[in-house]
C-alpha positions in Angstrom: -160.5 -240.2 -8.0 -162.8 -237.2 -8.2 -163.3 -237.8 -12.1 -164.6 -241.1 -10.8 -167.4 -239.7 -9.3 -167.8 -237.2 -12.2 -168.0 -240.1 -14.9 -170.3 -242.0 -12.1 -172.6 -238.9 -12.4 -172.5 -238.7 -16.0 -174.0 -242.3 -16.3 -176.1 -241.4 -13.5 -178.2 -238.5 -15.1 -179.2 -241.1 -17.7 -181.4 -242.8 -15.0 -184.4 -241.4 -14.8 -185.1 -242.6 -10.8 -181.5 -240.9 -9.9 -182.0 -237.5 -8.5 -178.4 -236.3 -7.1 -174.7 -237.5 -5.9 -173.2 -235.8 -3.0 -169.3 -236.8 -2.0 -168.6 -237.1 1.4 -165.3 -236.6 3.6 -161.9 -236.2 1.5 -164.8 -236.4 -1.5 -167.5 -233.6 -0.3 -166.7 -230.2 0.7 -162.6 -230.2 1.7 -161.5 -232.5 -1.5 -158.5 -230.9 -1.5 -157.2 -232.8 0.9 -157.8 -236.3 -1.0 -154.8 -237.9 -1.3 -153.7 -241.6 -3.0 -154.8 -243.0 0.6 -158.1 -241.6 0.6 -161.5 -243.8 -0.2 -164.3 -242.1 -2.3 -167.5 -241.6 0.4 -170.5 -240.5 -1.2 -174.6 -240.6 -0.8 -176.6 -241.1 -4.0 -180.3 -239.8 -4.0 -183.0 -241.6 -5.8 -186.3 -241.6 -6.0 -189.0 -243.4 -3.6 -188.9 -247.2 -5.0 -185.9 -247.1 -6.5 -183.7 -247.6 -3.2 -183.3 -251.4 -3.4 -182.4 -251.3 -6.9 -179.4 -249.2 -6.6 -178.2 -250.9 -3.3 -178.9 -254.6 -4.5 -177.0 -253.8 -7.6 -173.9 -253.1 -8.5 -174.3 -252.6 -12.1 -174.6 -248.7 -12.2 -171.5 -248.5 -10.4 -169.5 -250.3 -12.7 -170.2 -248.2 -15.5 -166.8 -246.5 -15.5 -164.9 -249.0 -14.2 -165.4 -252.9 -13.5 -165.6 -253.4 -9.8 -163.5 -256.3 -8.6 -164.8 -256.8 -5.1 -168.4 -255.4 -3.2 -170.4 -256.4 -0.3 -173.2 -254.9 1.2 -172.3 -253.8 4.4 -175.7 -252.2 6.1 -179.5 -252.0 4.7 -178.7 -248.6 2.6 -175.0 -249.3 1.4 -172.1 -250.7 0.0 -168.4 -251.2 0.2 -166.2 -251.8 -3.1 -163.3 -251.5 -5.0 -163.1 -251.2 -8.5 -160.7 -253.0 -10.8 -157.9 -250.2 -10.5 -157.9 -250.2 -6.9 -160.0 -247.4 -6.1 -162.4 -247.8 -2.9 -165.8 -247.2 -2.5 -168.2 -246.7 0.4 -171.5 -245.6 -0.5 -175.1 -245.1 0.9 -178.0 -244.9 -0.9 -181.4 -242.6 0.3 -184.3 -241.5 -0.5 -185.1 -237.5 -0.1 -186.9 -238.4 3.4 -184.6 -241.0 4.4 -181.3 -238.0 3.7 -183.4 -235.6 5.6 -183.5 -237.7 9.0 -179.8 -238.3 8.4 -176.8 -236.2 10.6 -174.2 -235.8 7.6 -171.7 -232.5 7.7 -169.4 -231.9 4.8 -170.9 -233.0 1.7 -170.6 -231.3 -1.7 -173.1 -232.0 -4.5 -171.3 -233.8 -7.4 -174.6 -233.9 -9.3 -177.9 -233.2 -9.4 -181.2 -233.2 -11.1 -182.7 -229.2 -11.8 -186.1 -230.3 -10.0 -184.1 -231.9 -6.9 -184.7 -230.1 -3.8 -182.4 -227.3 -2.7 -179.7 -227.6 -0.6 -179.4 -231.6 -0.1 -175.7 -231.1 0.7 -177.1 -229.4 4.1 -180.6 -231.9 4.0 -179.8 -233.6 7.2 -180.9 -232.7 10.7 -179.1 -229.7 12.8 -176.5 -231.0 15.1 -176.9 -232.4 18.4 -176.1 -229.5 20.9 -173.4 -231.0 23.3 -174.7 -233.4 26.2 -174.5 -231.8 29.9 -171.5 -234.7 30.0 -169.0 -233.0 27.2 -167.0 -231.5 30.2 -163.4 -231.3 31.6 -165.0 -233.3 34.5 -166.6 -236.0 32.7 -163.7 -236.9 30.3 -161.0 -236.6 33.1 -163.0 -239.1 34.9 -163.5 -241.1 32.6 -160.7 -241.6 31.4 -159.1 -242.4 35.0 -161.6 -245.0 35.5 -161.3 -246.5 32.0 -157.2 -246.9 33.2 -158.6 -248.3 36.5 -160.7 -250.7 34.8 -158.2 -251.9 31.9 -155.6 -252.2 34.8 -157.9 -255.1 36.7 -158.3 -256.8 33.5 -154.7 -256.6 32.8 -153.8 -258.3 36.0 -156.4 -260.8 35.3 -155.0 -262.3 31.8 -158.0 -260.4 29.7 -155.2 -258.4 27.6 -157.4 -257.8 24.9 -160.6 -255.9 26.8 -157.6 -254.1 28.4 -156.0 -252.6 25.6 -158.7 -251.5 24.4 -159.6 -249.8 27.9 -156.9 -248.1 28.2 -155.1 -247.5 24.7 -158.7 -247.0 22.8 -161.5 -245.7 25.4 -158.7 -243.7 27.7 -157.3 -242.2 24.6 -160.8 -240.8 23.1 -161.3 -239.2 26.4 -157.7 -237.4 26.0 -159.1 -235.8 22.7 -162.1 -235.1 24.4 -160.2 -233.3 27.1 -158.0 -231.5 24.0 -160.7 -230.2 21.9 -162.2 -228.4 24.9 -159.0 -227.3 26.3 -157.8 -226.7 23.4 -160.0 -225.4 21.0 -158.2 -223.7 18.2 -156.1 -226.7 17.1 -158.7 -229.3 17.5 -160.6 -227.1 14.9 -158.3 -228.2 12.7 -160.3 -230.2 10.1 -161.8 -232.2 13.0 -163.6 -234.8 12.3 -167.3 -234.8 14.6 -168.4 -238.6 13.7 -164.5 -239.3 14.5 -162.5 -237.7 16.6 -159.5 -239.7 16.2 -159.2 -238.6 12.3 -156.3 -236.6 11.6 -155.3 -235.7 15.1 -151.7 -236.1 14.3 -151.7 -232.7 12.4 -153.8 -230.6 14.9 -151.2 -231.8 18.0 -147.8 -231.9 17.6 -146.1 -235.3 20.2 -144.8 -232.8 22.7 -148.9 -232.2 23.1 -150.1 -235.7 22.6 -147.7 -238.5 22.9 -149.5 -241.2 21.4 -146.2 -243.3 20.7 -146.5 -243.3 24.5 -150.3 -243.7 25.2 -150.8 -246.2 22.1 -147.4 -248.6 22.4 -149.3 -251.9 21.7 -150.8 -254.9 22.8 -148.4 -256.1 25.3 -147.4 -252.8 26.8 -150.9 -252.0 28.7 -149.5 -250.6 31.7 -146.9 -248.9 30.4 -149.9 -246.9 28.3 -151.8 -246.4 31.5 -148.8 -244.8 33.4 -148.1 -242.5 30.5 -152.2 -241.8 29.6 -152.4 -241.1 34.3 -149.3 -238.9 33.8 -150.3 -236.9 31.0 -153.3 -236.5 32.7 -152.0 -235.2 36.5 -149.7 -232.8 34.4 -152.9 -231.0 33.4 -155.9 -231.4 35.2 -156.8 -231.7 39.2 -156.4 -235.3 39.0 -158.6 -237.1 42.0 -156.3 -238.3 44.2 -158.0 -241.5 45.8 -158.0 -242.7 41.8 -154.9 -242.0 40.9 -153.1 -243.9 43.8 -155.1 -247.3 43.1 -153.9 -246.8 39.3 -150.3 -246.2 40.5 -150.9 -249.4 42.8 -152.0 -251.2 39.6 -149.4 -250.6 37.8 -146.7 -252.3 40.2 -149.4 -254.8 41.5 -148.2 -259.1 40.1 -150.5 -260.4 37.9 -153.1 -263.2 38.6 -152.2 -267.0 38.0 
């Protein structure tokens, strides 16, 4: 997979409005952990006029290998698969437009000698955290987003509710984790998304997602195991968690 982003550079230094290739995630700077599962991420740099070209066609791409299926999925990229089943996603930028962009990880494949310096680092510093990213903030949250799901459980809206309180409740867990528990959820994480390999940095004794993830029709069972997890380790408000446990026994409307 990396070769086809080698032989896509290759073609791509024949273009004179090219100027670099950067791979992203399992592509950019830790491609050794790309695996037969992964997708190839990558940004491709051209010059001012040139954007539409390269993200209106598809023909550059194909150069090494047909592409069986694209669509453009936003105004800069692209989502494909080529003929042998490799995967694609893709943005194209110009110099200003990667330097406005938050990107982490990225590994220049290729680039021109007179490109700027540094593009794999061209975007903006990080945001520094938000006066929300506590222990406080994600506990709560997370106990309202059971207390919410709960309601629309009893009301028939399964749906919303799963993803209440198996999606939004969850994120809120790893939130809680990574600050709790720093030194595992440096493992490789993932800052655009948090879910991303969270299976290796917490082992189920830690994070019992089996429990906290069962499926659409086992919302409340979810929401007792996401509230118990949660009074096991943090001063749980206790107003909160008593209307949850009444939700969770409370019949169903109609």
């Amino acid at each position: 997979m990396l070769r086809r982003l080698d032989d896509l550079a290759a073609h791509l230094a024949t273009r004179p409005d090219t100027l670099a290739l950067l791979g992203l995630g399992s592509a950019g700077a830790e491609h050794d952990r790309l695996d037969a599962h992964s997708d190839l991420d990558f940004f491709l740099v051209v010059a001012d006029g040139a954007l539409a070209r390269y993200v209106d066609s598809v023909d550059w791409l194909a150069v090494p290998c047909p592409v069986a299926y694209s669509f453009r999925n936003e105004r800069n990229g692209r989502k494909a698969r080529y003929a042998d089943g490799i995967f694609v996603e893709y943005a194209v930028f110009t110099v200003d437009e990667l330097a406005r962009l938050p990107f982490t990880g990225a590994r220049v494949v290729w680039q021109r000698p007179e490109a700027p310096a540094g593009l794999d680092h061209w975007g903006p510093p990080p945001r520094p955290a938000t006066p929300y990213d506590t222990v406080e903030f994600h506990l709560n949250e997370a106990l309202t987003n059971l207390y919410v799901g709960l309601h629309r459980e009893l009301r028939g809206e399964r749906l919303t509710a799963s993803r209440f309180i198996q999606s939004y409740a969850v994120d809120r867990v790893l939130a809680l984790l990574r600050l709790t528990a720093p030194q595992a959820a440096a493992h490789r994480r993932d800052p655009f998304d948090p879910s991303r390999r969270v299976e290796r940095a917490y082992p189920p004794e830690v994070l019992p997602l089996a429990e906290m993830v069962p499926g659409y029709p086992h919302n409340r069972a979810a929401a007792r195991a996401t509230l118990d997890w949660l009074a096991a380790r943090f001063p749980v408000d206790p107003v909160l968690a008593t209307a949850i446990r009444g939700l969770l026994t409370a019949d169903a409307d109609g």
